[in-house]
C-alpha positions as CSV (number, residue, x, y, z in Angstrom):
1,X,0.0,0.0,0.0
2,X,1.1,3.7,-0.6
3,X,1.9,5.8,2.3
4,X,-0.1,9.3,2.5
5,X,1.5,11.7,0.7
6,X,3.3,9.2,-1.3
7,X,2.7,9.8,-5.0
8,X,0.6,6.9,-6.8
9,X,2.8,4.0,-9.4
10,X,2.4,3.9,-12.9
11,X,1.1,1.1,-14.8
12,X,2.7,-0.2,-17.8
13,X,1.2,-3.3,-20.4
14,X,4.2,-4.5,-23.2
15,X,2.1,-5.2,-25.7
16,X,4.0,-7.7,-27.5
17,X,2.5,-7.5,-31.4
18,X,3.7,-6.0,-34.3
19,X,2.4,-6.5,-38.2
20,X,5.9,-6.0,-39.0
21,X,9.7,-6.1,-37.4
22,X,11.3,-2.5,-38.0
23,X,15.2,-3.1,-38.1
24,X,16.2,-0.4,-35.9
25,X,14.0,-1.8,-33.2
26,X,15.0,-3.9,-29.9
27,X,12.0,-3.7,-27.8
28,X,10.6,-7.4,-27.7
29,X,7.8,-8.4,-30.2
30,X,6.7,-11.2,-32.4
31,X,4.6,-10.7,-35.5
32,X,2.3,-13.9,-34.7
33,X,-1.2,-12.2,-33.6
34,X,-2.2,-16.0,-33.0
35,X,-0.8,-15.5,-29.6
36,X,-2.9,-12.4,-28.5
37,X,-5.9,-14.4,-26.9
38,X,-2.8,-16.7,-24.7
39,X,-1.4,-13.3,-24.0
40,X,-4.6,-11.4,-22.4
41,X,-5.3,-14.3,-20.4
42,X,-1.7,-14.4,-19.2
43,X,-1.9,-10.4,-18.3
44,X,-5.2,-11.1,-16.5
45,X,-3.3,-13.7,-14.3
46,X,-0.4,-11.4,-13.8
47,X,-2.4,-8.7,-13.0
48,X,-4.8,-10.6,-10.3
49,X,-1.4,-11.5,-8.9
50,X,-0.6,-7.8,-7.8
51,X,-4.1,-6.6,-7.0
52,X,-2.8,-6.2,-3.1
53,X,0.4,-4.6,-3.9
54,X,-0.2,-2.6,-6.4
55,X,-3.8,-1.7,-5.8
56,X,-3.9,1.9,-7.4
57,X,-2.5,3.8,-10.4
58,X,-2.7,7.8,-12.2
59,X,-0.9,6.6,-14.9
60,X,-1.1,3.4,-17.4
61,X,0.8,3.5,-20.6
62,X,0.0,0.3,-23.4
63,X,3.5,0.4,-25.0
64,X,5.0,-2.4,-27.5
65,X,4.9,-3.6,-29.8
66,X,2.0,-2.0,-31.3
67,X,-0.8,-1.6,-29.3
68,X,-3.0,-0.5,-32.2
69,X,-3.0,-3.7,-33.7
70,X,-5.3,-5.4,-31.4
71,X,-8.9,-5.5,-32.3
72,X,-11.8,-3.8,-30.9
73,X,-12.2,-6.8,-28.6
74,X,-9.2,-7.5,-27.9
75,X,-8.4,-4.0,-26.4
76,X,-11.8,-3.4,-24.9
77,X,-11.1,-7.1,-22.6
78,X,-7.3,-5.7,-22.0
79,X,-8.9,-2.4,-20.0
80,X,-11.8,-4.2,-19.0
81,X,-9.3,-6.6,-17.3
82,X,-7.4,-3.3,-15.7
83,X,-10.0,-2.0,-13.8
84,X,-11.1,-5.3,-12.6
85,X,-7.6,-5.9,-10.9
86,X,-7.2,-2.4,-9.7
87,X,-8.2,1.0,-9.3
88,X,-7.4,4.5,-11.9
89,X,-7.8,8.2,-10.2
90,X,-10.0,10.0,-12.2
91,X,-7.7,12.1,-13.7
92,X,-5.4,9.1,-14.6
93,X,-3.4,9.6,-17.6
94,X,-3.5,6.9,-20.1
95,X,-1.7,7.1,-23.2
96,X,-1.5,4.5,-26.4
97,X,0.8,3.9,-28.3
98,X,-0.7,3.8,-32.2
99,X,1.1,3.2,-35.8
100,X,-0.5,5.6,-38.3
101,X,-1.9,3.5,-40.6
102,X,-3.9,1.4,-37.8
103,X,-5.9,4.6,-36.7
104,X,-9.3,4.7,-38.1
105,X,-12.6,6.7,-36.9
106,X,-13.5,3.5,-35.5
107,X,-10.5,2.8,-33.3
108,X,-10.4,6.6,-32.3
109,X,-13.8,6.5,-31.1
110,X,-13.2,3.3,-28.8
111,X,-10.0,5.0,-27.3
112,X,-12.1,7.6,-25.5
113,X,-14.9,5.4,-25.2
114,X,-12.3,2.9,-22.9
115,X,-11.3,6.1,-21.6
116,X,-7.9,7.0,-23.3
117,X,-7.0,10.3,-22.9
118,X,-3.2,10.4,-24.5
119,X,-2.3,9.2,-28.0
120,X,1.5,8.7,-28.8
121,X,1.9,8.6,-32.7
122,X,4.9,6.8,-34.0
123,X,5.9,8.9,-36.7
124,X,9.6,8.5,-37.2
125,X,9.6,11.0,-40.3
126,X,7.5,12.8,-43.0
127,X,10.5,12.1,-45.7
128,X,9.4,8.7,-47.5
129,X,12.8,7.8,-48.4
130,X,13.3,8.2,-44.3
131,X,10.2,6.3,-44.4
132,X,10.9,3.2,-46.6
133,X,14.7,3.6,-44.9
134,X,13.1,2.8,-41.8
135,X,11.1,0.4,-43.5
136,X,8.0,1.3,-41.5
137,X,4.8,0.1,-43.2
138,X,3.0,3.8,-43.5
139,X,3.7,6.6,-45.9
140,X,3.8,10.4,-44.7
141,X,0.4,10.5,-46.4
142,X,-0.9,8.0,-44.1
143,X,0.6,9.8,-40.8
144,X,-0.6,13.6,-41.2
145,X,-4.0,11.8,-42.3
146,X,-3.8,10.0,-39.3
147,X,-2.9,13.3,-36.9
148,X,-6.0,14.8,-38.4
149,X,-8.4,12.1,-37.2
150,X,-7.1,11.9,-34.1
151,X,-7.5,15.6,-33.5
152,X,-10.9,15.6,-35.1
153,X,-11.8,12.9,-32.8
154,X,-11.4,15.2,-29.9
155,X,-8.1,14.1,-28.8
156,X,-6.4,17.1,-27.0
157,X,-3.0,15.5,-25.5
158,X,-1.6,14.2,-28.7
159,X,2.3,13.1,-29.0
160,X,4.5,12.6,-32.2
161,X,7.6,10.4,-32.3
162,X,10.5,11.3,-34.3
163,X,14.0,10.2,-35.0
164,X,16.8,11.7,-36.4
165,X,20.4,10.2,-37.2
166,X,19.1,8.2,-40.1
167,X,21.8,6.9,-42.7
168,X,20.1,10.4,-45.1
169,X,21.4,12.6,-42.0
170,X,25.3,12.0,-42.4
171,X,26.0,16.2,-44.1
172,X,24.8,19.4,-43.4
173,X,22.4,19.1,-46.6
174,X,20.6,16.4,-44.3
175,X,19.3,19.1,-41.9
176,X,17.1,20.5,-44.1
177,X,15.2,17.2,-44.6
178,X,15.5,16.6,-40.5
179,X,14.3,20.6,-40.5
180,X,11.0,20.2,-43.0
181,X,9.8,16.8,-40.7
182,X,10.1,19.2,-37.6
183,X,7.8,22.1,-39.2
184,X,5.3,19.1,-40.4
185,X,5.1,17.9,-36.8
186,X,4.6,21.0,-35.2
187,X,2.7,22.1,-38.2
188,X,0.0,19.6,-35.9
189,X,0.5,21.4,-32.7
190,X,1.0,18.3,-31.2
191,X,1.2,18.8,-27.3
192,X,4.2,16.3,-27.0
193,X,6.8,15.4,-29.3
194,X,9.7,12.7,-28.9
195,X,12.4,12.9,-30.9
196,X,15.1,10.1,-30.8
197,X,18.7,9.8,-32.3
198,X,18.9,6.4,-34.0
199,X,20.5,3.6,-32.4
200,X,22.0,0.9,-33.5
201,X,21.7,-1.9,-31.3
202,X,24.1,-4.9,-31.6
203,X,20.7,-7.5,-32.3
204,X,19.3,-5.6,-34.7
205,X,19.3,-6.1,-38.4
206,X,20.9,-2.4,-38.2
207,X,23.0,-3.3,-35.3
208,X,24.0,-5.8,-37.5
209,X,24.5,-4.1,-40.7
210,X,26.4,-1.7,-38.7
211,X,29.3,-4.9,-37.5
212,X,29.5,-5.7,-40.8
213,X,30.2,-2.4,-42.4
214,X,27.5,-1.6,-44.3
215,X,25.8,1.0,-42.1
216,X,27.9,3.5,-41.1
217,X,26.7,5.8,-38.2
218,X,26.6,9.8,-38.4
219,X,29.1,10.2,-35.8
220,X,29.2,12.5,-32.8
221,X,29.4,15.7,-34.4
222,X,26.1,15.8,-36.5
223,X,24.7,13.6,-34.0
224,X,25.8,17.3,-31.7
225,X,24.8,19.9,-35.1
226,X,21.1,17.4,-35.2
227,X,20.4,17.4,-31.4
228,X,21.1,21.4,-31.2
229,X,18.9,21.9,-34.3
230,X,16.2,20.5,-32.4
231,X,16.2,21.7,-29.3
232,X,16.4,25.7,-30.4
233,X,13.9,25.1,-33.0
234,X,11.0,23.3,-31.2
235,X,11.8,25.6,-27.9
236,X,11.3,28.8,-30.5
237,X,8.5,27.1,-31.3
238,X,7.2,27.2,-27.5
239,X,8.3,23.5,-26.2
240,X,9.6,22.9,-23.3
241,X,12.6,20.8,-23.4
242,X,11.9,18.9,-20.3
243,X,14.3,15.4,-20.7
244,X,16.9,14.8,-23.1
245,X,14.4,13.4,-26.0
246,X,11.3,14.8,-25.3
247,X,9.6,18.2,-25.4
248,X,6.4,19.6,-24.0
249,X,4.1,22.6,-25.4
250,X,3.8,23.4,-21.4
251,X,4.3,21.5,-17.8
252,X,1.1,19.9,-18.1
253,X,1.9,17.8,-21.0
254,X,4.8,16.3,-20.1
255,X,4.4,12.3,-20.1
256,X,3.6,12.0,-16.4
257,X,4.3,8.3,-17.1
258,X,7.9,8.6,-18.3
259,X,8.5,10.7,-15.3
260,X,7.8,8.1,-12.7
261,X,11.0,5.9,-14.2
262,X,12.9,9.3,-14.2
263,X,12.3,9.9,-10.4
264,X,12.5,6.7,-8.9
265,X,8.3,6.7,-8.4
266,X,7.3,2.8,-8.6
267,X,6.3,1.2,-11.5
268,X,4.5,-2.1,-12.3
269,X,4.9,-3.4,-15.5
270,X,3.0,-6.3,-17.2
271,X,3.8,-8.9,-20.0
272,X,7.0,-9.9,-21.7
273,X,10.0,-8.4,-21.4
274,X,8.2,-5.6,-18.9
275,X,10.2,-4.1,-16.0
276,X,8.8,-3.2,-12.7
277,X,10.3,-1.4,-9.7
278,X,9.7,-0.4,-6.3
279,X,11.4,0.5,-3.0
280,X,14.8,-0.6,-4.1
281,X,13.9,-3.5,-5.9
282,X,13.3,-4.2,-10.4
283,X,12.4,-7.4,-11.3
284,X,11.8,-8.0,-15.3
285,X,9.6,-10.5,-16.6
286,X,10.9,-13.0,-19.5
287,X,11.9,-12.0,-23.2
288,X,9.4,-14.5,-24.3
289,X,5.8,-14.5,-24.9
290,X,5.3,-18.7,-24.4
291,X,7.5,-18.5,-21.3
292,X,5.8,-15.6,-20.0
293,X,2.4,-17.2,-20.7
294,X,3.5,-20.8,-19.1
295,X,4.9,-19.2,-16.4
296,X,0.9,-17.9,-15.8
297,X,-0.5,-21.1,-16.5
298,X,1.1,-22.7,-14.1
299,X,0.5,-20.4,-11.5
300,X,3.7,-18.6,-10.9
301,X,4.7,-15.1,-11.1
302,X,6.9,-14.7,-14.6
303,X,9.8,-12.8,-13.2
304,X,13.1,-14.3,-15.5
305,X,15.7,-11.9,-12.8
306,X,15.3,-9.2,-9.9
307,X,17.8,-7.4,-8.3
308,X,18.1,-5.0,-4.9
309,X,19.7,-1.5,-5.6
310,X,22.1,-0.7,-2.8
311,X,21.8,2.7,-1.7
312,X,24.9,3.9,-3.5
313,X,23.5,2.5,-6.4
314,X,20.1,4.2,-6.4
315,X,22.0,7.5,-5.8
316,X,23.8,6.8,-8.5
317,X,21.0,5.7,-11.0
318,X,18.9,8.8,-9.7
319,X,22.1,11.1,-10.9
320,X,22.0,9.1,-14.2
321,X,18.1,9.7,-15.1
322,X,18.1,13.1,-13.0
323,X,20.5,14.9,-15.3
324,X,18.9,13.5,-18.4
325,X,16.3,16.0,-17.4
326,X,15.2,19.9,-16.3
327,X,14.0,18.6,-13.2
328,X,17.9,18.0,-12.7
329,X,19.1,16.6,-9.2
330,X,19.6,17.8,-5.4
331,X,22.9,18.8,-4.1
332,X,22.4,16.3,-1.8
333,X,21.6,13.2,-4.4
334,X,25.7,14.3,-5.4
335,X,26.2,12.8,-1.9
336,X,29.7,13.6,-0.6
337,X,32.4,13.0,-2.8
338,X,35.6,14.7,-2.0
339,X,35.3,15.7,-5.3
340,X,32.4,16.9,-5.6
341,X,32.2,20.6,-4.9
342,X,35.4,21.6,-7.0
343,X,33.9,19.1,-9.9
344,X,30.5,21.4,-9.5
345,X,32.3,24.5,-10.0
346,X,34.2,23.3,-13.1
347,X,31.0,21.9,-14.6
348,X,29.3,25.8,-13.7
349,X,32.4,27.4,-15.2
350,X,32.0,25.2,-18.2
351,X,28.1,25.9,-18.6
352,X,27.3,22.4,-18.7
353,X,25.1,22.7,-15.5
354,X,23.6,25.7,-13.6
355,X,22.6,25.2,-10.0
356,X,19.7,27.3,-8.4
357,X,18.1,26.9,-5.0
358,X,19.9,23.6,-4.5
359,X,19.1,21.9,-7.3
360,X,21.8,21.1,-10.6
361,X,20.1,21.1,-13.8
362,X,21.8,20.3,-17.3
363,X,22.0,22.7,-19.9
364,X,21.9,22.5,-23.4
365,X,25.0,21.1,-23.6
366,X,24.7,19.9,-20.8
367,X,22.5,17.2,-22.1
368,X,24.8,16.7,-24.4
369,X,27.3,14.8,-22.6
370,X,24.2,13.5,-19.5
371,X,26.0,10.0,-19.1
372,X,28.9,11.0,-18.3
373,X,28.2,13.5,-16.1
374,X,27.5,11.5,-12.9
375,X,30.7,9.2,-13.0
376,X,32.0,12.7,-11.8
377,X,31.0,12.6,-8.7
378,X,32.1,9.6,-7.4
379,X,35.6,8.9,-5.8
């Protein structure tokens, strides 16, 4: 149970389902929707199994995957199951994740029917050589079409996901196709946007592409010349740069989800591959739908490895994910290196960090060079 005055977890569901494997992806999912009926019975199961410790939520996120893909009845028995198991605040914040060409009138009408009230968009670009690049399965066509219904449908908390650092990005010519997919997006007002450098992950088809040399990566310095570009325009646009990849049209649309990982506020997750977390403990649940699912059957909990954070390593994790953000971090969560004050000044003197009323926060470039920022302060 939470204490009073202890802010409420966050709910997360991996839904585990795409049409379609995108090669820069390494989030778990299969492409067999035969499995989605196993699956929902499975969460059901997991989710009756935390009903006493996790009996309240303000936030639930359906990530993947690609939530969009399931059916009207498949998603309609998902929430149905959720507020069976446990309890939503009114003014709970639940997002979806959707691919543009799975949003129809229909669909839109049944997220605010099952009471959705945030819709995250994965974009990725408005270029369709970015596009079939990424070898995602809509066409820019298909994604402002998409914004529009959404909108129309009375959506008013509506994010875009973007990514930049694709193999078209590699000269200076590139930021004018990185600069007209920005003016499209905000050309939408969305209230959120996400915009991602590409990574490429060793088990990836890119990661892999990448080992053997035929993917090349665009190196630090337009990696530095792209982040920039995007930050100062979508702030002179009137976003809030709030965490490293993600901007804001005001406070009140930042992803209170997201920020719960950020700040060390428990989390449950459910289905494969999801990651929970709370006082000191993260437990993760197998990369595997079947094992996941006969882990349920059987009637145990599908955790595949936990661990307990020492205190030095929470401090240290909460310095990590604190200075990826403009919340930043307490003097005191730099704890007491012998270190630390003259290593405070330099970064000051280096305008990497600014400190006011106790608290560092990152600047600009700052964010820049986040990760290695907290190895700093420790001896």
């Amino acid at each position: 149970m939470n204490k009073i005055g202890e802010e409420l977890p966050g709910l997360y569901v991996h839904v585990p389902f795409c049409r379609t494997k995108c090669p820069y992806c390494d989030f778990y999912s299969v492409t067999t929707p035969g499995l989605v009926e196993a699956w929902l019975e499975a969460v059901r199961k997991e989710a009756h199994l935390y009903r006493e410790s996790f009996p309240a939520f303000d936030t639930l996120y359906l990530g993947g995957g690609t939530p969009s893909l399931l059916s009207a009845g498949e998603l309609t028995k998902l929430m149905s199951c959720l507020r069976a198991q446990f309890t939503f605040l009114s003014n709970t914040e639940i997002t979806i994740e959707v691919n543009p060409d799975d949003v129809t009138g229909e669909k839109t009408a049944l997220y605010r029917d099952l009471g959705i009230n945030r819709i995250s968009v994965g974009v990725q670009s408005f270029n369709e050589k970015e596009l079939l690049y990424l070898r995602r399965r809509h066409t820019a066509r298909q994604a402002e079409t998409a914004l529009d219904l959404i909108r129309s449908s009375g959506f008013r908390n509506v994010g875009i996901d973007l990514m930049y650092g694709l193999d078209t990005h590699h000269d200076s010519a590139s930021s004018c196709s990185w600069d007209r997919t920005l003016r499209r997006a905000v050309a939408f007002q969305p209230e959120h946007l996400s915009c991602y450098q590409l990574t490429l992950e060793e088990d990836t088809p890119f990661g892999k592409m990448k080992a053997e040399g035929k993917l090349k990566p665009v190196g630090e310095e337009r990696e530095r010349a792209l982040f920039l570009q995007t930050s100062q325009f979508l702030e002179e646009e009137g976003y809030l740069h709030y965490e490293i990849s993600n901007f804001a049209k005001s406070p009140g649309f930042t992803s209170r989800h997201n920020s719960k990982y950020w700040r060390h506020v428990p989390y449950l997750g459910l289905g494969p591959s999801a990651h929970s977390f709370r006082d000191g403990a993260r437990w993760w649940n197998p990369r595997s739908i079947e094992k996941y699912c006969r882990s349920l059957a059987q009637g145990n909990t599908p955790v595949a490895e936990s661990e307990i954070l020492t205190a030095d390593q929470l401090r240290l994790e909460a310095l990590y994910l604190g200075l990826r953000t403009k919340q930043g971090v307490s003097l005191e969560t730099l704890g007491s290196s012998s270190r630390k004050d003259s290593v405070l000044k330099e970064l000051r003197k280096s305008r990497l960090v600014t400190l006011h009323d106790g608290i560092v926060t990152p600047t600009m470039e700052g964010f820049l060079v986040a990760d290695s920022l907290p190895l700093l302060f420790v001896d």
